[in-house]
Every structure is written in structure tokens, then in C-alpha cells.
TIRO-2110 file (N, C-alpha, C; in Angstrom, 1 decimal):
// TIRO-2110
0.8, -1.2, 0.0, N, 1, A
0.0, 0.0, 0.0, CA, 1, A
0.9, 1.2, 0.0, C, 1, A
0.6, 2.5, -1.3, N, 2, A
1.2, 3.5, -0.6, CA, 2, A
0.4, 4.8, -1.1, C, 2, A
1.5, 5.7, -0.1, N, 3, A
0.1, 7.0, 0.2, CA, 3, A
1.1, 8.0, -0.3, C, 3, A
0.6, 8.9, -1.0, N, 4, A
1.5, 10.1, -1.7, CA, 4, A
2.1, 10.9, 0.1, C, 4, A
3.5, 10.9, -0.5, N, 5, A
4.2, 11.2, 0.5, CA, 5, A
4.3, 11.1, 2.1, C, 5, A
3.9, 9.8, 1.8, N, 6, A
4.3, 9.0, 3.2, CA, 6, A
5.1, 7.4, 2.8, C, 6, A
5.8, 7.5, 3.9, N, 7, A
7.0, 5.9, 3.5, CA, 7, A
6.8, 5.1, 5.1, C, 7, A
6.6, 4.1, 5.3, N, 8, A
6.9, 3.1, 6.0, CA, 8, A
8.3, 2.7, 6.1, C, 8, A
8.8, 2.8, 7.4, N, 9, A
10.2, 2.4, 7.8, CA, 9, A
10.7, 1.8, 9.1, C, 9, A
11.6, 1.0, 9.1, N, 10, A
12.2, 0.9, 10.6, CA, 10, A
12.0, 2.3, 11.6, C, 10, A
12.0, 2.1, 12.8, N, 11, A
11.8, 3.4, 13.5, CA, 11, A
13.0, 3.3, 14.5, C, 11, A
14.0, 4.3, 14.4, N, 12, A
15.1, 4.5, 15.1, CA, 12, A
15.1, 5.3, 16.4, C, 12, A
16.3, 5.1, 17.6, N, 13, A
16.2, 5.9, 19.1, CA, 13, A
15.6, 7.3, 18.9, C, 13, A
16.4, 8.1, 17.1, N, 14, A
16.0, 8.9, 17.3, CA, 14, A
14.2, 9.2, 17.0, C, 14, A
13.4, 8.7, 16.5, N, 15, A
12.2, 8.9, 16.5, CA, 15, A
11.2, 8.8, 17.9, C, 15, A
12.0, 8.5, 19.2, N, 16, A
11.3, 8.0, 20.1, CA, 16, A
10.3, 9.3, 20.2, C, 16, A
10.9, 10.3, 20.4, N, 17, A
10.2, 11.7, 21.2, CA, 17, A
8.8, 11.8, 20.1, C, 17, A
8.6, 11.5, 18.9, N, 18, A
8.0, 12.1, 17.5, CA, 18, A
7.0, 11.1, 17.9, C, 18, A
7.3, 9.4, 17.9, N, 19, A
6.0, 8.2, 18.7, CA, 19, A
5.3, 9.0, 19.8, C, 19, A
6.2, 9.3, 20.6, N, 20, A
5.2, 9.5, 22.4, CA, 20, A
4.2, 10.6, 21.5, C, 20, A
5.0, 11.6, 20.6, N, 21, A
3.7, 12.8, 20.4, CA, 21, A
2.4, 12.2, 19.7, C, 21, A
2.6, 11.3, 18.9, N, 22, A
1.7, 10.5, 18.1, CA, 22, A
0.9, 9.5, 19.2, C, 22, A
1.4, 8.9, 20.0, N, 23, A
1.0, 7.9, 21.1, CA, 23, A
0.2, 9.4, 21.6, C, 23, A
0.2, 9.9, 22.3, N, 24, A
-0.3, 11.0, 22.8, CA, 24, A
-1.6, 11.5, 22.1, C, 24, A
-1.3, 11.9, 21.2, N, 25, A
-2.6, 13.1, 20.3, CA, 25, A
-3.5, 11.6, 20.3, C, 25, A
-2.9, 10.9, 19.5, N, 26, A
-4.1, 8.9, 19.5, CA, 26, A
-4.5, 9.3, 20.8, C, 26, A
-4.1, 9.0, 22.0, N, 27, A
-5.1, 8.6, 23.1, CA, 27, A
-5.9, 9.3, 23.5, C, 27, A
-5.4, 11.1, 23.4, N, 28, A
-5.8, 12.4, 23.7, CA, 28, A
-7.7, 12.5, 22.6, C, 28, A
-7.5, 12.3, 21.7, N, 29, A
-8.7, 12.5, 20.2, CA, 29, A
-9.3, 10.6, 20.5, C, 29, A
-8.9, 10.3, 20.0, N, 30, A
-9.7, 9.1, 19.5, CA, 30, A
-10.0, 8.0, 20.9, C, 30, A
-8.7, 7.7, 22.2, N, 31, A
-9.4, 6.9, 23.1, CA, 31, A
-10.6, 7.4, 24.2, C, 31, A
-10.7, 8.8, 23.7, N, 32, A
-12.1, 9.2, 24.6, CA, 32, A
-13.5, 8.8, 23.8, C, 32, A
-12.9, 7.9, 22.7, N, 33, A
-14.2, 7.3, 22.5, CA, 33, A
-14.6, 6.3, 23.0, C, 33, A
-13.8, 5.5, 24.0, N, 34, A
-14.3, 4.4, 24.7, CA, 34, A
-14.2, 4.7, 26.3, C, 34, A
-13.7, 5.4, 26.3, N, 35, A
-13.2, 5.6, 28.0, CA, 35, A
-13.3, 7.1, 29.0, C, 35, A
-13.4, 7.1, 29.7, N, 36, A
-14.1, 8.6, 30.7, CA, 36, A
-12.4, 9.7, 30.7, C, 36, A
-12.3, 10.6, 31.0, N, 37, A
-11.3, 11.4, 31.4, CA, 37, A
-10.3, 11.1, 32.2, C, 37, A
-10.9, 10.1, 33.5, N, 38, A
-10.1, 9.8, 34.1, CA, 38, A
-9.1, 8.9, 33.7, C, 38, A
-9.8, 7.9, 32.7, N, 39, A
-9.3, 6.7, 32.4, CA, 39, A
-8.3, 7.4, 31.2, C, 39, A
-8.6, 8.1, 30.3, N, 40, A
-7.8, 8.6, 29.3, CA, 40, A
-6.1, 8.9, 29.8, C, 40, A
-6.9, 10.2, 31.0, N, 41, A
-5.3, 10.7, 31.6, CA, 41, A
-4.5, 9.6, 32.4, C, 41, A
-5.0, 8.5, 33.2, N, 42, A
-4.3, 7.5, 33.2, CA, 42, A
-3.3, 6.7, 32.7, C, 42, A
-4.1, 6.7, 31.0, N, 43, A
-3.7, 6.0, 30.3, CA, 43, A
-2.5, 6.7, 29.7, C, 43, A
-2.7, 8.2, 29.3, N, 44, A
-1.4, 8.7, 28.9, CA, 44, A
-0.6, 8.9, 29.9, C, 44, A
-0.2, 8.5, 31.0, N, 45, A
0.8, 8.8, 32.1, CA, 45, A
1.5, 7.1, 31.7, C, 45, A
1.5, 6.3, 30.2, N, 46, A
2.3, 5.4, 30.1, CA, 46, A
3.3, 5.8, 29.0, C, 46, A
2.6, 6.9, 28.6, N, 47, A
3.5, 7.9, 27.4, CA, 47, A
4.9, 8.3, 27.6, C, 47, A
5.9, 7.9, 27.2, N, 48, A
7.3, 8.2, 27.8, CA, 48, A
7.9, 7.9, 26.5, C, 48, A
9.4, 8.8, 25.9, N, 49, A
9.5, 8.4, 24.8, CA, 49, A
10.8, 7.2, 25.2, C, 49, A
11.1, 7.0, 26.9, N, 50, A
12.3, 5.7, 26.8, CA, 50, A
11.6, 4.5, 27.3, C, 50, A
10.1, 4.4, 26.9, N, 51, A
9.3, 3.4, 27.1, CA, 51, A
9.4, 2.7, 25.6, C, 51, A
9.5, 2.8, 24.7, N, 52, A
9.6, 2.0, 23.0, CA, 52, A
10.9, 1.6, 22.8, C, 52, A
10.6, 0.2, 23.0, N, 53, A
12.0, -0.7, 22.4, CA, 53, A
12.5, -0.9, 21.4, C, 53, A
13.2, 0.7, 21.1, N, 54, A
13.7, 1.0, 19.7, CA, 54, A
15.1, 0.3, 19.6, C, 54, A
15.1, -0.2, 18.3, N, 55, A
16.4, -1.1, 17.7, CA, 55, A
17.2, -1.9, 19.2, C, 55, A
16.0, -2.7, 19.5, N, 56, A
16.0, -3.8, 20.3, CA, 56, A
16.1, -5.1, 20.2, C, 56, A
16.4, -6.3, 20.2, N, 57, A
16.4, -7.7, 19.4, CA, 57, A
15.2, -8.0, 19.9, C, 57, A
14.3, -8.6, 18.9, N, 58, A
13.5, -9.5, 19.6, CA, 58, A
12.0, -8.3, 19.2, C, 58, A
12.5, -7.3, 18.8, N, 59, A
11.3, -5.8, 18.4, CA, 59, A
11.2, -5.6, 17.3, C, 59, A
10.3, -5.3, 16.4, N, 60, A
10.1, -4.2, 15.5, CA, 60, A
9.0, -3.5, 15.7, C, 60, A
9.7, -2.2, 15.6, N, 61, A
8.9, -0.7, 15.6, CA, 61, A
8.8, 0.1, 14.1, C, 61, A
8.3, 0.2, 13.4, N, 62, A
7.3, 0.9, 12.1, CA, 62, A
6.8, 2.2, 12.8, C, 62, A
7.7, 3.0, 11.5, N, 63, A
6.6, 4.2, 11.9, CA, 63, A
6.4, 4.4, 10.4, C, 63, A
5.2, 5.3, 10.2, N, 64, A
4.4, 5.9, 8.8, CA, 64, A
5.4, 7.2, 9.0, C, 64, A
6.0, 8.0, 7.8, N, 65, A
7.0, 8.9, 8.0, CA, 65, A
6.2, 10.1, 6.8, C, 65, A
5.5, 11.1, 7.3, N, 66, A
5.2, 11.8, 6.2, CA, 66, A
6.0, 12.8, 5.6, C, 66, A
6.7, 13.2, 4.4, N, 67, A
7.7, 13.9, 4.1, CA, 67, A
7.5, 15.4, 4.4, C, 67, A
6.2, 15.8, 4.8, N, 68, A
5.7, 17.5, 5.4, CA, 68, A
6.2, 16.9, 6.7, C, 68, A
5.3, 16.2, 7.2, N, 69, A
4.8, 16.4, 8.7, CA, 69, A
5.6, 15.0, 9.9, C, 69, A
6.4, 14.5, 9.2, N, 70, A
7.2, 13.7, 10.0, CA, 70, A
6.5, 12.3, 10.9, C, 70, A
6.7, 12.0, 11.7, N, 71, A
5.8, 10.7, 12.1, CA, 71, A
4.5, 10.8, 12.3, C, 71, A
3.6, 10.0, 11.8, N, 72, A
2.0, 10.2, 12.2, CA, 72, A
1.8, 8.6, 12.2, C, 72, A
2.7, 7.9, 12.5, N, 73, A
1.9, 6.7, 12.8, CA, 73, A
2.9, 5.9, 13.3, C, 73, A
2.8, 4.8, 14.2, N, 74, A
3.5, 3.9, 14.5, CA, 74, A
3.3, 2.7, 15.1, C, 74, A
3.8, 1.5, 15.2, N, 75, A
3.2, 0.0, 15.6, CA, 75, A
4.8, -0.6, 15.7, C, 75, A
4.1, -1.4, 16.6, N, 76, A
5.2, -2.8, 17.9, CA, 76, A
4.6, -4.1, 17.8, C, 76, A
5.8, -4.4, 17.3, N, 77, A
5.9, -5.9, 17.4, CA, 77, A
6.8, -6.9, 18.2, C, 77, A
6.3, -7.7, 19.1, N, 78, A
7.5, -8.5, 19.8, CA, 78, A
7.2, -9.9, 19.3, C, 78, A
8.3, -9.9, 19.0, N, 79, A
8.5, -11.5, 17.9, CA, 79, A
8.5, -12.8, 19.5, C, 79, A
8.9, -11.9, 20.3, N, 80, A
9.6, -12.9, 21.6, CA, 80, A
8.9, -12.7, 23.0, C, 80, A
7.3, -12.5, 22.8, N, 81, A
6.7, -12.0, 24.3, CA, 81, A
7.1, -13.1, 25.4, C, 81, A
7.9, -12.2, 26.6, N, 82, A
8.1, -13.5, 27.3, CA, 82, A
7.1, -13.8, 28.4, C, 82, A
7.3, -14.9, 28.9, N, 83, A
5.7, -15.9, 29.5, CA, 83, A
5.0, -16.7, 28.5, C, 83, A
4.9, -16.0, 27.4, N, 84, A
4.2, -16.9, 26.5, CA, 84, A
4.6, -18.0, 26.3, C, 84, A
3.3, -19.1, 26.5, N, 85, A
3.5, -20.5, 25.9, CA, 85, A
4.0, -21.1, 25.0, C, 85, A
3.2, -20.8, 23.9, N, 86, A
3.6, -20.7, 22.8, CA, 86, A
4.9, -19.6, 21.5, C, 86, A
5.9, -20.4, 21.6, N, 87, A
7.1, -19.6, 20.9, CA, 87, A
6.6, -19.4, 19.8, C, 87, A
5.0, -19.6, 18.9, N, 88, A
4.5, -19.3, 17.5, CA, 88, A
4.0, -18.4, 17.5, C, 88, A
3.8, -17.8, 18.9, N, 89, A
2.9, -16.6, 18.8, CA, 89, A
3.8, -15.6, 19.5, C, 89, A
3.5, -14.2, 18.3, N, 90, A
4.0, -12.9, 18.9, CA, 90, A
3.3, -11.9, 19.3, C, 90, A
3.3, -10.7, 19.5, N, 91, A
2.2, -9.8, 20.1, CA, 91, A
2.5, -8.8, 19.4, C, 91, A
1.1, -8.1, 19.4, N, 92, A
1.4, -6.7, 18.6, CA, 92, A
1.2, -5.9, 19.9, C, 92, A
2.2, -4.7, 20.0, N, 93, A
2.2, -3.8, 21.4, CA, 93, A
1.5, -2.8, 20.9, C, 93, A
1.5, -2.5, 20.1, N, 94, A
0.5, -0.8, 19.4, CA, 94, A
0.2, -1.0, 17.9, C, 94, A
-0.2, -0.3, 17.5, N, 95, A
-0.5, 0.7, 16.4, CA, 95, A
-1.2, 1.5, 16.0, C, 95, A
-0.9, 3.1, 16.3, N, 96, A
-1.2, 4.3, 16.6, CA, 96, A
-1.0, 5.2, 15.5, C, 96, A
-2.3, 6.0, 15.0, N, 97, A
-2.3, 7.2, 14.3, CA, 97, A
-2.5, 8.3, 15.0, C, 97, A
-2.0, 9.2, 14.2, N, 98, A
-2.4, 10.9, 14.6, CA, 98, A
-3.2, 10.7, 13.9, C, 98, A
-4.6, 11.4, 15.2, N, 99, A
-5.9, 11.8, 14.4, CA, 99, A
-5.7, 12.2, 13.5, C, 99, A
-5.4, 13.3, 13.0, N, 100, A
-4.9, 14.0, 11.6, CA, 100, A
-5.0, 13.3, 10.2, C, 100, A
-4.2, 11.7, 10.5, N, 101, A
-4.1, 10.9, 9.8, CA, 101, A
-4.8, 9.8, 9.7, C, 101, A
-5.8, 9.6, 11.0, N, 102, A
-6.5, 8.4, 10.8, CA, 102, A
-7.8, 8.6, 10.0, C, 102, A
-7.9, 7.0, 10.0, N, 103, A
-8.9, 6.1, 8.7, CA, 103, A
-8.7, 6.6, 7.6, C, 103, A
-7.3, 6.6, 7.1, N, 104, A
-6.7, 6.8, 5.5, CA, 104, A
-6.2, 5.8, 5.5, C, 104, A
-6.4, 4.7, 6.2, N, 105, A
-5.7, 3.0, 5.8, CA, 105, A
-4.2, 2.8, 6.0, C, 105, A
-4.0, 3.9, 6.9, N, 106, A
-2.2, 4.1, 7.2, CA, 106, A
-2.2, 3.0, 8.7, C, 106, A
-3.1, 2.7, 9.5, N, 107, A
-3.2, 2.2, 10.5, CA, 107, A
-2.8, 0.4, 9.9, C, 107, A
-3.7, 0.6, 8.7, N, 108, A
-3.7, -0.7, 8.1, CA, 108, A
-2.4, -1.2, 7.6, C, 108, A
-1.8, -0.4, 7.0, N, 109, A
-0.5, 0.0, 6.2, CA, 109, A
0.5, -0.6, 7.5, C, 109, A
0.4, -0.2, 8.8, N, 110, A
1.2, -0.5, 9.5, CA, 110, A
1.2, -1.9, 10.4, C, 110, A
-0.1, -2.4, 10.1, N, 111, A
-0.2, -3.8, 10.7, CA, 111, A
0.1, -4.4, 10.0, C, 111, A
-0.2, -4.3, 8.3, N, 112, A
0.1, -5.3, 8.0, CA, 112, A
2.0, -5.5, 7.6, C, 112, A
2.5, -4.7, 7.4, N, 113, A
3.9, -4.8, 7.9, CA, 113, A
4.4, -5.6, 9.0, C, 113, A
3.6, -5.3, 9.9, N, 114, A
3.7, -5.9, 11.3, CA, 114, A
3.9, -7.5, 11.1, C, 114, A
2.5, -7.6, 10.7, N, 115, A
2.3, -9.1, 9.9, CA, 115, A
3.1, -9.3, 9.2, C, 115, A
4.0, -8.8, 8.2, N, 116, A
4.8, -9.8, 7.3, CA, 116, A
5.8, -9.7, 8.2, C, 116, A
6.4, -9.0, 9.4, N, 117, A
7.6, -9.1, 9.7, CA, 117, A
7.9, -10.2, 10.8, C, 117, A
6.2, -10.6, 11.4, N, 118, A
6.1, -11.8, 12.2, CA, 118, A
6.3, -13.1, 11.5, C, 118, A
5.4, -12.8, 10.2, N, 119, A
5.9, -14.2, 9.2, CA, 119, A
6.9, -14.4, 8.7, C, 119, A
8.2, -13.5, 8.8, N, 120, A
9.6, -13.5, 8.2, CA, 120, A
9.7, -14.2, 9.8, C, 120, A
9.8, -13.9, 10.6, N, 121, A
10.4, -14.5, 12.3, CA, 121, A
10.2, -15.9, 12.4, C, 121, A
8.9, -16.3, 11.8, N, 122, A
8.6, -17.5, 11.4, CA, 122, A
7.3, -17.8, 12.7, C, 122, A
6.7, -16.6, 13.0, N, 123, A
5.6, -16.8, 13.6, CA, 123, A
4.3, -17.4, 13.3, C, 123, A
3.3, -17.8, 13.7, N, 124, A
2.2, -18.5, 13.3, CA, 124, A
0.5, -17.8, 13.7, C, 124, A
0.8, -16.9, 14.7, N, 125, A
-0.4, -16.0, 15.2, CA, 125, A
0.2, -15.1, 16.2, C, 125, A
-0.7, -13.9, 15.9, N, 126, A
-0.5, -13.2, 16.7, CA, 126, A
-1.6, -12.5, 17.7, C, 126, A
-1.3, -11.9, 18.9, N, 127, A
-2.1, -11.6, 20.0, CA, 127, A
-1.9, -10.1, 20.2, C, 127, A
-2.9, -9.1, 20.5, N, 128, A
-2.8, -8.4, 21.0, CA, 128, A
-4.0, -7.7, 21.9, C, 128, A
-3.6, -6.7, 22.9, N, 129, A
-4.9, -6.7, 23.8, CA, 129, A
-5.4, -5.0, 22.7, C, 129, A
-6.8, -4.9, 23.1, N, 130, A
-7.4, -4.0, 22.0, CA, 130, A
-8.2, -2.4, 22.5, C, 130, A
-7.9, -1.4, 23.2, N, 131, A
-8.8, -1.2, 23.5, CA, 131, A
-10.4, -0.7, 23.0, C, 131, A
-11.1, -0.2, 23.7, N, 132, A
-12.5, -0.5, 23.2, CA, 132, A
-12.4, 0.5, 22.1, C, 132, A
-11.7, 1.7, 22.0, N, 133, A
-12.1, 2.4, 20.5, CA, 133, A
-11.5, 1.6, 19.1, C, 133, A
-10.3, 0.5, 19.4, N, 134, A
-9.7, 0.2, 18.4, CA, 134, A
-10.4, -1.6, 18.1, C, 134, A
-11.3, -1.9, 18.6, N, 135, A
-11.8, -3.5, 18.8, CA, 135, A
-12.3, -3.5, 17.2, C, 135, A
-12.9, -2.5, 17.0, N, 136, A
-13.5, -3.0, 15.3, CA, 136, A
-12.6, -2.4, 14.3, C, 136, A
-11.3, -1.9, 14.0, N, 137, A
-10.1, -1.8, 13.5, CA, 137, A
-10.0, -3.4, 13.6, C, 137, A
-9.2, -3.7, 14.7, N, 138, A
-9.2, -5.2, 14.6, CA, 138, A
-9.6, -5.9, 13.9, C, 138, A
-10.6, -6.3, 14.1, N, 139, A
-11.6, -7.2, 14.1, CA, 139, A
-11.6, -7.1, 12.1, C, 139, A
-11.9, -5.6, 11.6, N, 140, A
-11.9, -5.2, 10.4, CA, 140, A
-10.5, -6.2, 9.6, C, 140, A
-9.5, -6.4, 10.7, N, 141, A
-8.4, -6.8, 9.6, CA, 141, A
-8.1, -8.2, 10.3, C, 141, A
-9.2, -9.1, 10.6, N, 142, A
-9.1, -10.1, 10.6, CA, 142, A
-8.7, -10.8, 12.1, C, 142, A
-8.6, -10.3, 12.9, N, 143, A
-8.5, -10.5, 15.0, CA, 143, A
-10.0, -10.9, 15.3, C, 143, A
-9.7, -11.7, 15.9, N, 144, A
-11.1, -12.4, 17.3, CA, 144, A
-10.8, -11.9, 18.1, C, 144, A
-12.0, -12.0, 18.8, N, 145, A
-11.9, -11.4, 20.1, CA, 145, A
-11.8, -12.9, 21.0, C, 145, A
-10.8, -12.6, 22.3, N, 146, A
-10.9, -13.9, 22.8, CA, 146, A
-11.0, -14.1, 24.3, C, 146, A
-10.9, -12.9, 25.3, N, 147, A
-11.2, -12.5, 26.2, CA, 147, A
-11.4, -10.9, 26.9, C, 147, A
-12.6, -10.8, 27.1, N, 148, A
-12.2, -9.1, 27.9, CA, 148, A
-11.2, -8.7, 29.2, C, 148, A
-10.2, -8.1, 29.2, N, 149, A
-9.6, -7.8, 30.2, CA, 149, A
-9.1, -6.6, 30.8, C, 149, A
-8.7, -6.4, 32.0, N, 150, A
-8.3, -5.1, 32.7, CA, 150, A
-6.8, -4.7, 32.4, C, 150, A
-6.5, -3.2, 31.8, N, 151, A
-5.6, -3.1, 31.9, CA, 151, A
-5.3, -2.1, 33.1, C, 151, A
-4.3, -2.7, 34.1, N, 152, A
-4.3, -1.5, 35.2, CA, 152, A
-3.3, -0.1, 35.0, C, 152, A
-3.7, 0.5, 35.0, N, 153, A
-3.1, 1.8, 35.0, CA, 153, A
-2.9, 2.7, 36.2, C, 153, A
-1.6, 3.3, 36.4, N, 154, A
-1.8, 4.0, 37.8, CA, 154, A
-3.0, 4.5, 38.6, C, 154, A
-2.5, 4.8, 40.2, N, 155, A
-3.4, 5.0, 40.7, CA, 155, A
-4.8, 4.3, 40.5, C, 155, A
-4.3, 3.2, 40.4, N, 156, A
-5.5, 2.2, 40.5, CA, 156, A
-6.6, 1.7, 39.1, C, 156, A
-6.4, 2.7, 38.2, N, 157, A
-7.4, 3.0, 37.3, CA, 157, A
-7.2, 1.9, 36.3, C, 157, A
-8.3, 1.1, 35.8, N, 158, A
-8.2, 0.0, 35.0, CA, 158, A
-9.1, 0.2, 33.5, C, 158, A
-8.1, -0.2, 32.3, N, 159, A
-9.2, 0.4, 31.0, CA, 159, A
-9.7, -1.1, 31.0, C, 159, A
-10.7, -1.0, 30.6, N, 160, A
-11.2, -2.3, 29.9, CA, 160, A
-11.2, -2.6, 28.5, C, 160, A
-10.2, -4.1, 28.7, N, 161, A
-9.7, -3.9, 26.4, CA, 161, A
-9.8, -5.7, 26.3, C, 161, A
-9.9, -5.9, 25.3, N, 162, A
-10.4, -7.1, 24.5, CA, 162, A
-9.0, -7.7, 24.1, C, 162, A
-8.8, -9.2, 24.7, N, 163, A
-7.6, -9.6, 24.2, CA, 163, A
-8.2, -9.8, 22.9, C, 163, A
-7.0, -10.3, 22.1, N, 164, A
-7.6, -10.5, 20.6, CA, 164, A
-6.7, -11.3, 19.6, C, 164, A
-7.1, -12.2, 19.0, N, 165, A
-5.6, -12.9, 18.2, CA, 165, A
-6.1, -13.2, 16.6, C, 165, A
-5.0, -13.7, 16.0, N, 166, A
-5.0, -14.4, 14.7, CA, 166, A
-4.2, -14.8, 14.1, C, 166, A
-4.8, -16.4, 13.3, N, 167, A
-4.0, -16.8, 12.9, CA, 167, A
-2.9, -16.1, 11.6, C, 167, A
-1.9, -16.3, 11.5, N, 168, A
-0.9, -15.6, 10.0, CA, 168, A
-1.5, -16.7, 9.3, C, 168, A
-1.9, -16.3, 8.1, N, 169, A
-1.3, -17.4, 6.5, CA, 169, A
-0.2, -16.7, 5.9, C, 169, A
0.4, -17.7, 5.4, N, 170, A
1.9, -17.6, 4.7, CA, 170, A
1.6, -17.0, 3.4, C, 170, A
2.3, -15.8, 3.3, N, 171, A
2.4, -15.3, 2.2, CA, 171, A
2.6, -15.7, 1.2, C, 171, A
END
């Protein structure tokens, strides 16, 4: 997929600060569609730009790079979630638009990268938790829903998000 002047790329230490602003405006605009004020500002006190496991083994991080306006999107993948049972399954940790930029199929653009870089790992399905504004994004590109769960967030505050998985077919 491509979008006049925007490129999909590895995402390096230096883009960390450019994610948190994009992580930020996403939760700030679009997660107050599922969640109260309190739960929002909770949720953005996870916003940190030395929280993304940039050029880390075992990570890929994608960002959407617009040649005006610089990062407006990005998504995480861990080839290697540890606890997990199963070594065939990886997890997707985000993927985030700036409102500005969403539902132009850039969100899409970045999962499915996600996807082929789990199938190069030699992965077989992937999991991730969803919250409620992003469940039918999901769902749209092919995720079940497979349990509801609490994510706790400081000071006690818990979002409620939908684990969610699917199988890969091989390219």
C-alpha cells in the first residue's frame, strides 16, 4: 500500500520523542471514544519516549513517515513476548495514528507490515490486547476477540480492552 508522501520504515532511538507525540494526540482525540477522562489521563501517564523498544532484538517498531509532517503513525511488534506458551505466537504492542491521519488505511498499512515481519520470524499467530475504540479496527483486519480484560493503570485506574488474536497465512 502506498500513500503520496508517506513511507513506512524501521523506527530508530531517534524517533522515540515524535512516537510518544503520536502515542499522545491517538489517546488524547480518538481513546475518549471508549473511555471517561479519568481513564484517558491514566492511560497517557504510560506515554514516555524511553518506554519503546527502539532497535532492540527481539522488536520491530514501524513508523508511517510523512515527508511534510514527519511521524503520524507507528506500531510494535514482539517476535519474543516472554511468558508466553507458545514460541509461534508474537504480540502486537500498538498501532497508533495521529488523528490528523486516521482512517486513511495508514493504521492498516502499518499492521500489515507488522504481519509480514512476524511471518519472516517464522511466527504463526498473533495476539494483542485492544482497547475499546480500536476493537473493530481489529476485528476489520481479521482478529477475534478472545477474552475481555483489565488493563491497570496507575493510581489504580483499570481500561477495559479485549484480548484479541489471529492466525498468519503464509504469504
Amino acid at each position: 500500500m502506498t500513500f503520496p508522501r508517506l513511507s513506512l520504515r524501521e523506527a530508530t532511538s531517534a524517533d522515540a520523542a515524535s512516537i510518544a507525540a503520536v502515542h499522545e494526540a491517538s489517546i488524547c482525540v480518538l481513546g475518549s471514544d471508549g473511555y471517561d477522562d479519568e481513564q484517558v489521563q491514566a492511560w497517557l501517564s504510560n506515554v514516555h519516549p524511553e518506554r519503546y523498544p527502539l532497535e532492540q532484538d527481539g522488536f520491530r517498531v514501524v513508523v508511517a513517515d510523512h515527508e511534510a509532517d514527519g511521524v503520524v503513525g507507528f506500531g510494535l511488534l514482539d517476535c519474543e513476548p516472554a511468558g508466553r506458551d507458545d514460541p509461534s505466537t508474537g504480540e502486537i504492542g500498538a498501532v497508533y495514528v495521529h488523528p490528523d491521519y486516521a482512517r486513511q488505511g495508514i493504521g492498516r498499512a502499518i499492521l500489515e507490515t507488522l504481519e509480514s515481519a512476524a511471518r519472516d520470524a517464522g511466527l504463526e499467530a498473533l495476539v494483542l490486547t485492544a482497547s475499546r475504540n480500536a476493537v473493530g479496527f481489529y476485528e476489520r483486519q481479521g482478529y477475534a476477540g478472545v477474552e475481555t480484560v483489565r488493563l491497570e493503570m496507575e493510581d489504580g485506574v483499570a481500561l477495559a480492552c479485549l484480548e484479541m488474536r489471529r492466525q498468519l497465512v503464509p504469504e
